[in-house]
MDAnalysis code that builds the backbone (N, CA, C; Angstrom):
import MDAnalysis as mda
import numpy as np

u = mda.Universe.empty(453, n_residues=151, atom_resindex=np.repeat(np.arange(151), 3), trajectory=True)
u.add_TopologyAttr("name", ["N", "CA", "C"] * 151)
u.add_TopologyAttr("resid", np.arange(1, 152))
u.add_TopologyAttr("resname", ["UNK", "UNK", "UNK", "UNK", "UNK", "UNK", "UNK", "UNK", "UNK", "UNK", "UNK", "UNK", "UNK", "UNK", "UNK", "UNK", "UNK", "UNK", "UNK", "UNK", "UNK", "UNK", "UNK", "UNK", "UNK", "UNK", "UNK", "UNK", "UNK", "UNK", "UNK", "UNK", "UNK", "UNK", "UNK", "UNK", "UNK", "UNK", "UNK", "UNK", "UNK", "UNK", "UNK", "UNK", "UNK", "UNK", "UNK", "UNK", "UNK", "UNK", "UNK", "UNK", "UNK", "UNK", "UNK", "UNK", "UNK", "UNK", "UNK", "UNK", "UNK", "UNK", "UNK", "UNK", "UNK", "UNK", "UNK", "UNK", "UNK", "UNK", "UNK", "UNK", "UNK", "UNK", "UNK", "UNK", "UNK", "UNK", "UNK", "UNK", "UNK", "UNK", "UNK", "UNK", "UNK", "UNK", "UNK", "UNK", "UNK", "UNK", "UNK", "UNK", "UNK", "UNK", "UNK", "UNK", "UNK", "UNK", "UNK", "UNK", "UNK", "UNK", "UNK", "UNK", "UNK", "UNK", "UNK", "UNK", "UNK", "UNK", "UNK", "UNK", "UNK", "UNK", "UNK", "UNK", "UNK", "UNK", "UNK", "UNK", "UNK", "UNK", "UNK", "UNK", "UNK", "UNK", "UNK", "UNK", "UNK", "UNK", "UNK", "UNK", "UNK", "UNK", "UNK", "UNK", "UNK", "UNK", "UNK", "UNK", "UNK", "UNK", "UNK", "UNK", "UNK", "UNK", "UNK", "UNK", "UNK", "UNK", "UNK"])
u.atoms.positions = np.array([
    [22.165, -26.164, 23.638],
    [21.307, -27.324, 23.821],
    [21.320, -28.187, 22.552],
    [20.979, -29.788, 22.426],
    [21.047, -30.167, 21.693],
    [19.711, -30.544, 20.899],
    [19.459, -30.863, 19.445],
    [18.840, -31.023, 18.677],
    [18.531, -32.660, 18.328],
    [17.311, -32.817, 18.553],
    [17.044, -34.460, 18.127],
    [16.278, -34.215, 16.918],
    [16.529, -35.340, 16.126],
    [15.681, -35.626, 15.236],
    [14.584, -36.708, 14.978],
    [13.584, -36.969, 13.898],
    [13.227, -38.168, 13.206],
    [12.757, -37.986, 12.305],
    [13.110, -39.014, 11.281],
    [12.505, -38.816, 9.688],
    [11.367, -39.772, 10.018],
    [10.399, -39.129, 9.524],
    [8.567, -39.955, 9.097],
    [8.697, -39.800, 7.689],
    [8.612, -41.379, 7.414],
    [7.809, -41.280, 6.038],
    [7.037, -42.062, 5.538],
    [6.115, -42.122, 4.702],
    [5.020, -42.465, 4.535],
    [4.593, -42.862, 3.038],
    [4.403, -43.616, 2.535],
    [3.951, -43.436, 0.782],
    [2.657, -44.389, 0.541],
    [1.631, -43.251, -0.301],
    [-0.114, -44.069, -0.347],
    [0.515, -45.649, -1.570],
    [0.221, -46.713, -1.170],
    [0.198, -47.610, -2.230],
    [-0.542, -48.036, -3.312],
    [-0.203, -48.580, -4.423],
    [-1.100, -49.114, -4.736],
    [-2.201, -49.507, -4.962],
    [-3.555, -48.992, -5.216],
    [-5.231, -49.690, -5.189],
    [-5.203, -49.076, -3.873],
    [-4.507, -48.425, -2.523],
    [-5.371, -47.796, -1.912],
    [-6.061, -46.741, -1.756],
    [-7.206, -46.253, -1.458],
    [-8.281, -45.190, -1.567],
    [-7.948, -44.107, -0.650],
    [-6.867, -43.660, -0.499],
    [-6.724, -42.361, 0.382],
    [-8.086, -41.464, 0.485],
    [-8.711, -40.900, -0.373],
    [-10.006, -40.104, -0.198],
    [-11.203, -40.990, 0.734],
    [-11.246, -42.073, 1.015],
    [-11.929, -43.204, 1.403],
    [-11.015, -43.727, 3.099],
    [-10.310, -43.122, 3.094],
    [-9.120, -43.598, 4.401],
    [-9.083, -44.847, 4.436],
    [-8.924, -45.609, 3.204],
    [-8.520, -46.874, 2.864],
    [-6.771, -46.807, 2.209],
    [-6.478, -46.960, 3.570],
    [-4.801, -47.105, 3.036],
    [-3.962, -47.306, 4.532],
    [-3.010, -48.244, 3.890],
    [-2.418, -48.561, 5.109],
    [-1.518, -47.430, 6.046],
    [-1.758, -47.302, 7.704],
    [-1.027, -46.505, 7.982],
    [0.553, -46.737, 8.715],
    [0.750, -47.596, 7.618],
    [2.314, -48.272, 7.879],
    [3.334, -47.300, 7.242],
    [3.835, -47.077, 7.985],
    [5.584, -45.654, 7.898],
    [6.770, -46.495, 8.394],
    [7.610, -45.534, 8.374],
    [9.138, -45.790, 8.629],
    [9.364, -44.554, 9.614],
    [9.751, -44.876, 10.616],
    [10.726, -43.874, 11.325],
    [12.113, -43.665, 11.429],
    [12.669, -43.230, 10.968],
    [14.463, -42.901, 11.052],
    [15.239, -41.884, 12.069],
    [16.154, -42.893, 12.481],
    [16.873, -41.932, 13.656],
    [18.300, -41.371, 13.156],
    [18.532, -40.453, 13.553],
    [20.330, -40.358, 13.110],
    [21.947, -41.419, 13.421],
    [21.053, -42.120, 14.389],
    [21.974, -43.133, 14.186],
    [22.281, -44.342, 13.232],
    [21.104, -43.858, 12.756],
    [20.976, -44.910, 11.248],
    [20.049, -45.747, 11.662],
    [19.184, -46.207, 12.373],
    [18.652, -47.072, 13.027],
    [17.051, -46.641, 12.349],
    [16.249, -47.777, 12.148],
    [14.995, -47.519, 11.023],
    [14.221, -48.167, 11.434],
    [12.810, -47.893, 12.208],
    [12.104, -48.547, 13.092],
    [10.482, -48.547, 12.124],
    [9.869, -49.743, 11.764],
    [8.158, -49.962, 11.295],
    [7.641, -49.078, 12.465],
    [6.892, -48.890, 11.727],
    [5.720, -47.862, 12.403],
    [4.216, -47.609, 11.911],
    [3.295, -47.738, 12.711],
    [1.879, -47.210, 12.188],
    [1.259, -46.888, 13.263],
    [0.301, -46.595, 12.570],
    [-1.241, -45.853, 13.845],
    [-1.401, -47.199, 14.726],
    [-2.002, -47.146, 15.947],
    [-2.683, -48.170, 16.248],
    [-3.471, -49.073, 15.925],
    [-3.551, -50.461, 16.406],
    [-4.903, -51.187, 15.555],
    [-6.163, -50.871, 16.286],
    [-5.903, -50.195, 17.865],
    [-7.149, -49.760, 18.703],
    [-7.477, -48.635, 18.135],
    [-6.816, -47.981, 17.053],
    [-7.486, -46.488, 16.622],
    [-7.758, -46.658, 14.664],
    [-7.270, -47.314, 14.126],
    [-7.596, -47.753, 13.015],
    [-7.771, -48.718, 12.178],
    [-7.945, -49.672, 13.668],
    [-8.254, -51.577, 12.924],
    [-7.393, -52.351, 11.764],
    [-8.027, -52.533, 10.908],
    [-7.421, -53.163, 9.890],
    [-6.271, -52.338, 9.049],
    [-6.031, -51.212, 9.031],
    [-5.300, -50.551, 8.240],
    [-4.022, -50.045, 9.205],
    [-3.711, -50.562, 10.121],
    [-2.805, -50.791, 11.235],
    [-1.919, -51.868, 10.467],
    [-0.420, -51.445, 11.473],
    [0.396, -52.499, 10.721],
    [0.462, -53.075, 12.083],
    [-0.033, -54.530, 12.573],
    [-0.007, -54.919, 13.652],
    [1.219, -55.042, 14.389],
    [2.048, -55.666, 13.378],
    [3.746, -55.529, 13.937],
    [4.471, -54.204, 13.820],
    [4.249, -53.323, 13.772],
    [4.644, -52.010, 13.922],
    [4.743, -51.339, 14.942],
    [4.970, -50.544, 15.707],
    [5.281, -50.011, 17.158],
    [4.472, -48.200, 16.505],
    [3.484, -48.383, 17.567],
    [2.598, -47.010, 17.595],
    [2.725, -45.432, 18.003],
    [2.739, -44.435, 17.566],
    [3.196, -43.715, 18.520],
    [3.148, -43.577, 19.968],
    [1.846, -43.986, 20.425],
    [1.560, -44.596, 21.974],
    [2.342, -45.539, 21.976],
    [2.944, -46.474, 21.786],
    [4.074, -47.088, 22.020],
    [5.216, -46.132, 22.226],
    [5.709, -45.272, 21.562],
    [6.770, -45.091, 21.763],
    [6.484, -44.211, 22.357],
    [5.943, -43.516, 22.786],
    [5.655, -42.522, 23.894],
    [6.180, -43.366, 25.163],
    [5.396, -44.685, 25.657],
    [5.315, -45.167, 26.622],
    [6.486, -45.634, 26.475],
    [7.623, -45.965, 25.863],
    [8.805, -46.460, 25.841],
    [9.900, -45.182, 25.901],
    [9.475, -44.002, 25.128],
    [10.270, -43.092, 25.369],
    [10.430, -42.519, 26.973],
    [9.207, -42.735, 27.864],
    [9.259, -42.195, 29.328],
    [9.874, -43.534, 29.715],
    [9.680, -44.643, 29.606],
    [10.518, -45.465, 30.493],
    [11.942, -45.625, 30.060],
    [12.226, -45.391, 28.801],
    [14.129, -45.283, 28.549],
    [14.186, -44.481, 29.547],
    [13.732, -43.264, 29.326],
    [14.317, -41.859, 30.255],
    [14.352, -42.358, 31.940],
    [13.232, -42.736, 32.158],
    [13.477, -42.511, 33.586],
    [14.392, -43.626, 34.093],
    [14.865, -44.751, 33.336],
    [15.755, -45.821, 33.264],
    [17.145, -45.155, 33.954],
    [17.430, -44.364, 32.283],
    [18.462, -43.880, 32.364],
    [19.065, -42.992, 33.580],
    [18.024, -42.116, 33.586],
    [17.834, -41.383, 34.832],
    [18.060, -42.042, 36.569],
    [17.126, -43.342, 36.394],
    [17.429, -43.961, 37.729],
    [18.892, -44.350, 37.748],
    [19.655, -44.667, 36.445],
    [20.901, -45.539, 36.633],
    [22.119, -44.521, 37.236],
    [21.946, -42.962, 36.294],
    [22.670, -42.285, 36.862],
    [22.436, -41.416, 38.450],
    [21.349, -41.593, 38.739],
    [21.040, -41.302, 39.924],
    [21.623, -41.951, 41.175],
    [21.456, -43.135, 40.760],
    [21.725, -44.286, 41.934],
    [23.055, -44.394, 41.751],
    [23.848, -44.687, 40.715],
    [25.457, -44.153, 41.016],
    [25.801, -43.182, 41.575],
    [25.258, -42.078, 41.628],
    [25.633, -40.983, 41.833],
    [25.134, -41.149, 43.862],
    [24.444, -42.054, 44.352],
    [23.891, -42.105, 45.857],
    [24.947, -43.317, 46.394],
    [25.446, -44.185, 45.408],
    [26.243, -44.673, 45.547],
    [26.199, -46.335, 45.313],
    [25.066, -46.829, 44.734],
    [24.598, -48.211, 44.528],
    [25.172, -48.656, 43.144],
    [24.707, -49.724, 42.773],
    [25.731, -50.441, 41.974],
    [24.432, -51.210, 41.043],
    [23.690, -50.850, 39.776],
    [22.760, -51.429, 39.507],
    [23.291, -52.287, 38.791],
    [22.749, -53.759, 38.909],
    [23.583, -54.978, 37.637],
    [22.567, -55.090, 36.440],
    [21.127, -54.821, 36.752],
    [20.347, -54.997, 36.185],
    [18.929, -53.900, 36.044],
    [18.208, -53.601, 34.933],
    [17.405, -52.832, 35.101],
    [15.786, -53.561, 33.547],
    [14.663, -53.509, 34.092],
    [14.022, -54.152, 33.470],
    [12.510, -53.393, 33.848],
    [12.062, -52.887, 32.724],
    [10.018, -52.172, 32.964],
    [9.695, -52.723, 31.984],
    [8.597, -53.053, 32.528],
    [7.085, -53.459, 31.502],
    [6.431, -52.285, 32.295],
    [6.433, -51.165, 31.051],
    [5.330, -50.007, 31.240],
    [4.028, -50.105, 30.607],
    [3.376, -49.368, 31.158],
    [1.832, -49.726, 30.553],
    [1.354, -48.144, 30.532],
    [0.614, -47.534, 29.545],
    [0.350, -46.398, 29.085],
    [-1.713, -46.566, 28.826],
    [-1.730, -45.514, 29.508],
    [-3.636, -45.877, 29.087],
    [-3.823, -44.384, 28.200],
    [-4.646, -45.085, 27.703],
    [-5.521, -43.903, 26.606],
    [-7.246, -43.550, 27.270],
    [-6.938, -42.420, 27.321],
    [-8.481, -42.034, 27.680],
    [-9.020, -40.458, 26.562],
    [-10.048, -40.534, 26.923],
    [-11.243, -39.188, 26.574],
    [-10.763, -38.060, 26.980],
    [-10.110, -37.186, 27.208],
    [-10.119, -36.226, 27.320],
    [-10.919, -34.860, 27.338],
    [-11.559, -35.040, 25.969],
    [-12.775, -34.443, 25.840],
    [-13.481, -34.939, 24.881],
    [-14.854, -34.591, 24.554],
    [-15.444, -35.178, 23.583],
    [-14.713, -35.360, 21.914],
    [-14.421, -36.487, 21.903],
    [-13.737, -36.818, 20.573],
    [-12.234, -36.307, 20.140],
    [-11.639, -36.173, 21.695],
    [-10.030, -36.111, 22.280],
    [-9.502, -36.942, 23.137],
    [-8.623, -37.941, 22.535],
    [-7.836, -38.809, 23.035],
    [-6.442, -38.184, 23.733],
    [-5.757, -39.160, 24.837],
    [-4.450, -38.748, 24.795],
    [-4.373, -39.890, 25.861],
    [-2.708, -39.668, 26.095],
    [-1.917, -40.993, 27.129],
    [-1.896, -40.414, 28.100],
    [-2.989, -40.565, 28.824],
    [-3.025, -39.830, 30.126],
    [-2.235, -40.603, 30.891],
    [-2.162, -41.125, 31.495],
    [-1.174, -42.029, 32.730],
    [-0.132, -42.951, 31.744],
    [0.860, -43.153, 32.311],
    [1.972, -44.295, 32.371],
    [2.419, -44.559, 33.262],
    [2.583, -45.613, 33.831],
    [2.951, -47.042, 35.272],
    [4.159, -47.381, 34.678],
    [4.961, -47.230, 35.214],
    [6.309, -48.208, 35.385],
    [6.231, -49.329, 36.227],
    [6.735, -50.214, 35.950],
    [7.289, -51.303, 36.577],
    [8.723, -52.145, 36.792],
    [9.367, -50.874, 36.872],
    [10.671, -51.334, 37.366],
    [11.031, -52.708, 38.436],
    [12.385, -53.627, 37.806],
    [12.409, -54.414, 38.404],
    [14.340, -54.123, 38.618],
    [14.711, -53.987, 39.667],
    [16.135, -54.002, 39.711],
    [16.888, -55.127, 40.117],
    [17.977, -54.900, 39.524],
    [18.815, -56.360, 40.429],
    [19.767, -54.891, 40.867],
    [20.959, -55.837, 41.736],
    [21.821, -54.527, 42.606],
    [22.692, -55.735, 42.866],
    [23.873, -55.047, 42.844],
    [24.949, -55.583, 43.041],
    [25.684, -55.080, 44.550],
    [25.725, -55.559, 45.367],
    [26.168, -54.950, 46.614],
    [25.262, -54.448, 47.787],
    [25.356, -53.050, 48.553],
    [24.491, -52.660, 48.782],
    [22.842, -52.529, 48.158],
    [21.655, -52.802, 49.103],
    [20.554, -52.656, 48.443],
    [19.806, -51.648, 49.434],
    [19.222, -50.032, 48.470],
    [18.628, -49.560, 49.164],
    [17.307, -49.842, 49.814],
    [16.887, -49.079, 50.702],
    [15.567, -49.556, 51.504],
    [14.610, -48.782, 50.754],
    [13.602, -49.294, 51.124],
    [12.361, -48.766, 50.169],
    [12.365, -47.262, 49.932],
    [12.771, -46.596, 51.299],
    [12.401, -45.200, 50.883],
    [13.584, -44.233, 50.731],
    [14.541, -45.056, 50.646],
    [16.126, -44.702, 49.645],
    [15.743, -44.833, 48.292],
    [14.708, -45.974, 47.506],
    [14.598, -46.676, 46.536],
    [13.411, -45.185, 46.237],
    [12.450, -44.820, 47.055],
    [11.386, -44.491, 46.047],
    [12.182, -43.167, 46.039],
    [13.116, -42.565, 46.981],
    [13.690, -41.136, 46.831],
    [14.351, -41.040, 45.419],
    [15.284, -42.103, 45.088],
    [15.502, -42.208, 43.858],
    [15.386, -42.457, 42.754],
    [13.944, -42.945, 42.877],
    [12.918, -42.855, 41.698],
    [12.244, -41.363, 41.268],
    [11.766, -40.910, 42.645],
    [11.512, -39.145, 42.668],
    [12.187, -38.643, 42.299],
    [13.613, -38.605, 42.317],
    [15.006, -37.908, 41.930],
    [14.528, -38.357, 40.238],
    [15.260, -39.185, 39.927],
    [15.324, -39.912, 38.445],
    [13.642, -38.951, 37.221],
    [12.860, -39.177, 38.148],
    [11.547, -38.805, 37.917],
    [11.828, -37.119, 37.126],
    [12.063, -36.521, 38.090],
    [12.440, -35.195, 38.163],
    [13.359, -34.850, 37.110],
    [14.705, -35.385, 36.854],
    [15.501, -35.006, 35.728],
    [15.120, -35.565, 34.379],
    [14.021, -36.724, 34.357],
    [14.144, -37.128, 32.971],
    [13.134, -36.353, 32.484],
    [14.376, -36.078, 31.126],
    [13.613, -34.856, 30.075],
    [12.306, -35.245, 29.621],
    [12.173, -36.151, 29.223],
    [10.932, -37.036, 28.431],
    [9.744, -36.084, 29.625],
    [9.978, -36.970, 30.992],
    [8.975, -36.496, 32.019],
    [8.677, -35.400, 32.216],
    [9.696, -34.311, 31.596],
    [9.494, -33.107, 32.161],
    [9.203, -32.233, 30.993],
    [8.765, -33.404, 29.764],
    [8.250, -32.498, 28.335],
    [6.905, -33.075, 27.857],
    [5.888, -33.694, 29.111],
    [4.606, -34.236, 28.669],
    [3.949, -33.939, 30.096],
    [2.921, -34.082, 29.358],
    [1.746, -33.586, 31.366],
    [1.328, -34.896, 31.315],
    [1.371, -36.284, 30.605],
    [1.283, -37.540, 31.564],
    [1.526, -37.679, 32.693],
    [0.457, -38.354, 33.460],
    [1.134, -38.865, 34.656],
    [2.043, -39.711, 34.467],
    [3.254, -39.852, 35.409],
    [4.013, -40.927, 35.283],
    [3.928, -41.582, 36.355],
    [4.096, -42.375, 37.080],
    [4.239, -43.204, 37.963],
    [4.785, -44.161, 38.078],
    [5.814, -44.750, 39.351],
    [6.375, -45.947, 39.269],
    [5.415, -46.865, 40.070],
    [5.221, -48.012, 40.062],
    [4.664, -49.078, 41.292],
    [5.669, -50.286, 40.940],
    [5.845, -50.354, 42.287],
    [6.668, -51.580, 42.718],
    [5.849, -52.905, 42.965],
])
């Protein structure tokens, strides 16, 4: 099996008050492809000390299940025999309570939009192979989020 990585890193700056949780929670994430993505906490979970242009881990959560099930739908639907030209989600990820003073990403919504080149399946060719896609992507099958597609 294979091994993924990511480098987190982090350094307190300058005049900020770490003992005081006055410090920005702006990082770097690094992938092995060389590729180096801003990163911080949320601004819904730590306001001002958020790097607003930064991508959250709830972000990438909610982006990591929709690559996957992307990917997943594309090889699926080749494999049934369709021809995708195009593939496009605006996912949306909610945060709730869990328990008293426990957060987590309970649900994520897809919103897949396809284009198709050729044949176009019927709805319940379309949602079989969303169920299919659903089912193999790893992401989906390594978090107890709900996932869900709506059309």
């Amino acid at each position: 099996m294979a091994t993924h990585t990511a480098d987190v890193e982090w350094t307190l700056k300058a005049g900020e008050d770490f003992p005081k949780g006055r410090y920005s929670r702006g990082h770097t994430v690094g992938f092995d492809g060389g590729i180096e993505v801003a990163a911080s906490a949320s601004p819904h979970v730590v306001g001002k000390w958020a790097v607003e242009k930064a991508v959250d881990p709830e972000e990438m959560l909610v982006a990591a299940l929709a690559s996957c099930h992307m990917l997943s739908f594309l090889h699926v639907a080749r494999e049934a025999g369709f021809v995708v030209s195009a593939y496009r989600d605006q996912a949306k990820g909610t945060m709730s309570e869990i328990a008293p003073g426990r957060l987590a990403v309970t649900k994520v919504v897809l919103h897949p939009r396809i284009e198709w080149a050729g044949p176009i399946p019927d709805e319940t060719t379309l949602d079989r192979l969303h169920h299919v896609a659903h089912e193999v992507c790893f992401i989906a099958n390594s978090v107890k989020t709900e996932v869900t597609v709506a059309s």
